[in-house]
C-alpha positions as CSV (number, residue, x, y, z in Angstrom):
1,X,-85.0,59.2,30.8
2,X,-81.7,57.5,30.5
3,X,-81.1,55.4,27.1
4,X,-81.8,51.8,27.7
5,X,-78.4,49.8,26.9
6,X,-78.3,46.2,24.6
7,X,-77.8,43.7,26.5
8,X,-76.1,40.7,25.1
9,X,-76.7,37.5,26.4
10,X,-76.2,34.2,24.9
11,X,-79.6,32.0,23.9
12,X,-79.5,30.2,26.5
13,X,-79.2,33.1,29.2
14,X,-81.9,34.7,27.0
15,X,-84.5,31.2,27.8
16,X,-83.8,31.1,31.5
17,X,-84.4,34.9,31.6
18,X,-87.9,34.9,30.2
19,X,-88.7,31.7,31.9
20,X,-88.1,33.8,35.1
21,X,-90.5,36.4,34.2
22,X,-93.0,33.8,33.2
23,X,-92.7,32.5,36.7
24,X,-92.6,35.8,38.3
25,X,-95.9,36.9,36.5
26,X,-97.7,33.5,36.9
27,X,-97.5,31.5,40.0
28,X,-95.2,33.6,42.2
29,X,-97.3,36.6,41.7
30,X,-100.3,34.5,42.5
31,X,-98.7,33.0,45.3
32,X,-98.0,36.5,47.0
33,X,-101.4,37.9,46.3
34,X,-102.9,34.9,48.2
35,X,-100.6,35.1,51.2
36,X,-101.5,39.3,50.9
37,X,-105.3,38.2,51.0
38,X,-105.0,35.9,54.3
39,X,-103.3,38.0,56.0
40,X,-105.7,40.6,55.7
41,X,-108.1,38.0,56.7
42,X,-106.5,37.9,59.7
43,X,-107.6,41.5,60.8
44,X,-105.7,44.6,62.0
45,X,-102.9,45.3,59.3
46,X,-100.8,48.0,61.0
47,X,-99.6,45.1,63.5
48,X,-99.7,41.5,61.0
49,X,-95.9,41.3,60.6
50,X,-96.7,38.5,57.9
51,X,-98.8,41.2,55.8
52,X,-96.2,43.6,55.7
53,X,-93.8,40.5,54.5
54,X,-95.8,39.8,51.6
55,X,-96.3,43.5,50.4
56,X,-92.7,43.7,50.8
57,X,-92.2,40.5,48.8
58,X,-94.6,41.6,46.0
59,X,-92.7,44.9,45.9
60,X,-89.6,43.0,45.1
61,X,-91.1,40.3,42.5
62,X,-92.5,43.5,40.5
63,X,-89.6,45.3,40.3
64,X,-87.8,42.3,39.1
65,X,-90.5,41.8,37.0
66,X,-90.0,45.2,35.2
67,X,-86.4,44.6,35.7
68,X,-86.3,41.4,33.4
69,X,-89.3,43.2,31.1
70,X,-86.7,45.9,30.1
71,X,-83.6,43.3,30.0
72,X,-85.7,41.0,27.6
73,X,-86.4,44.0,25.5
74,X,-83.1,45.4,24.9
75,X,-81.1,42.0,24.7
76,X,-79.2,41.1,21.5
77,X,-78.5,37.3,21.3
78,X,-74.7,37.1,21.0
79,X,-72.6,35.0,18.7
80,X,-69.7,34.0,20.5
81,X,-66.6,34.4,18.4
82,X,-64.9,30.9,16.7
83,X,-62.3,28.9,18.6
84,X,-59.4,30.4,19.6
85,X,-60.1,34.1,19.8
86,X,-61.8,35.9,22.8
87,X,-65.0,37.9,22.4
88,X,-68.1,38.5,23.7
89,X,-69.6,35.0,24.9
90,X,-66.4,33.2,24.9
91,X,-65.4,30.7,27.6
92,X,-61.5,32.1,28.3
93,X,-58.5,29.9,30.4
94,X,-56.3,32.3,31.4
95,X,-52.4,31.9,32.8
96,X,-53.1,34.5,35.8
97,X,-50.4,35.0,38.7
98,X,-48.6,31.6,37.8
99,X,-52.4,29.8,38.0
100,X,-55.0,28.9,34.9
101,X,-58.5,30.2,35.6
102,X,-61.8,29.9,33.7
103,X,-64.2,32.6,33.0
104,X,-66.6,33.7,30.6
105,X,-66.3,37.2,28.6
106,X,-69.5,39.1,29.0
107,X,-72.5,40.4,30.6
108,X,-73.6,39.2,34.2
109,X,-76.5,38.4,32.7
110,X,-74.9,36.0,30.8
111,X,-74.1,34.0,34.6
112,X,-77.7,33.0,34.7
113,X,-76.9,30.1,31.8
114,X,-73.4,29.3,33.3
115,X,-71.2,28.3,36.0
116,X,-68.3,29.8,35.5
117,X,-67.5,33.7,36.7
118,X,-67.8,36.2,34.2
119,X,-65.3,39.0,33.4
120,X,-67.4,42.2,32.0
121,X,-65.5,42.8,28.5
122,X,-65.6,46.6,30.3
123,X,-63.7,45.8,33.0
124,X,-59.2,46.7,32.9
125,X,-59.1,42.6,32.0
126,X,-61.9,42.0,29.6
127,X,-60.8,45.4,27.7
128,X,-57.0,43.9,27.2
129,X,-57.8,40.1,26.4
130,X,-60.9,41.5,24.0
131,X,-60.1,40.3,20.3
132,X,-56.8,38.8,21.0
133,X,-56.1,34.7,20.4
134,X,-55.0,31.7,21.9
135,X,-51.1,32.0,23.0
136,X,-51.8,36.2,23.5
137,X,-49.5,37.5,26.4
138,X,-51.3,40.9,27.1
139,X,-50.8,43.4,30.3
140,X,-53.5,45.7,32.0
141,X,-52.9,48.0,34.8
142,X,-54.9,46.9,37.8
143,X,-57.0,49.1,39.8
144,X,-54.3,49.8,41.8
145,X,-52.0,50.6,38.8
146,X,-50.2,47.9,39.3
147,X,-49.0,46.3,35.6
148,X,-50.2,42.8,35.3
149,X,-49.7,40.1,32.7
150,X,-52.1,37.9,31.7
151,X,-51.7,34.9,28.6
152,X,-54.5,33.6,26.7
153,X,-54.4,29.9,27.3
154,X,-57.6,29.3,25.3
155,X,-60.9,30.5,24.1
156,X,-64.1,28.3,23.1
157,X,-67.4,29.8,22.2
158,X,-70.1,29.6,25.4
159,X,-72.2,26.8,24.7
């Protein structure tokens, strides 16, 4: 069995997560076992196209069920770093190709909460901005291996 990874997320991510599984074990799981039941009411199963839509369906919601189960388990609520330096859970403006862009440092479980993209802090970018501070020019080799710079504009904790 492979080790089960922490998972930071910020509070807020943390909420909406476990309000999804609430829902998905609750009503939506409901809601799929009574569509199962009528269309079983319905007669022959081999050929009812909308039984083998709801099976399929409950397939799904279970596995993201278990999916969010383990998530929820192994998530560490994050404390984004102060202003002005770039961590896990901080909202980052970055000077990119001439252009400033938003993003948020940190999990894509962390998107749930926000709006913005996220840059994984595993990723060539996340690695080099990682620690440094407002004002930062840093360089990362692209994919590609193509050298490119990058400047800190800002850095605000996620709220």
């Amino acid at each position: 069995m492979a080790e089960e990874q922490t998972i930071l997320l910020t509070q807020e991510a943390y909420d909406k997560l476990q309000d999804e599984l609430k829902h998905r074990q609750g009503e939506y799981r409901d809601e799929i076992t009574e569509r199962i039941a009528a269309a079983r009411a319905e007669g022959d199963l081999s050929e009812n196209g909308g039984y083998q839509a709801a099976r399929e369906e409950q397939g799904k919601n279970e596995g993201r069920i278990n999916e969010l189960i383990v998530k929820l388990r192994n998530a560490k609520i994050l404390t984004a770093p102060k202003a002005g330096t770039v961590g896990n859970g901080s909202v980052v403006t970055l000077t990119l190709a001439g252009s400033d862009q938003v993003y948020v440092l940190g999990s894509r479980d962390i998107a749930v909460a926000t709006d913005y993209d996220v840059i994984s802090p595993e990723s060539p970018i996340g690695a080099a901005i990682m620690g440094h501070k407002k004002g930062d020019e840093v360089s990362y080799a692209a994919p590609s291996g193509k050298e490119i710079k990058v400047t800190v504009k800002d850095a605000q904790p996620l709220k």
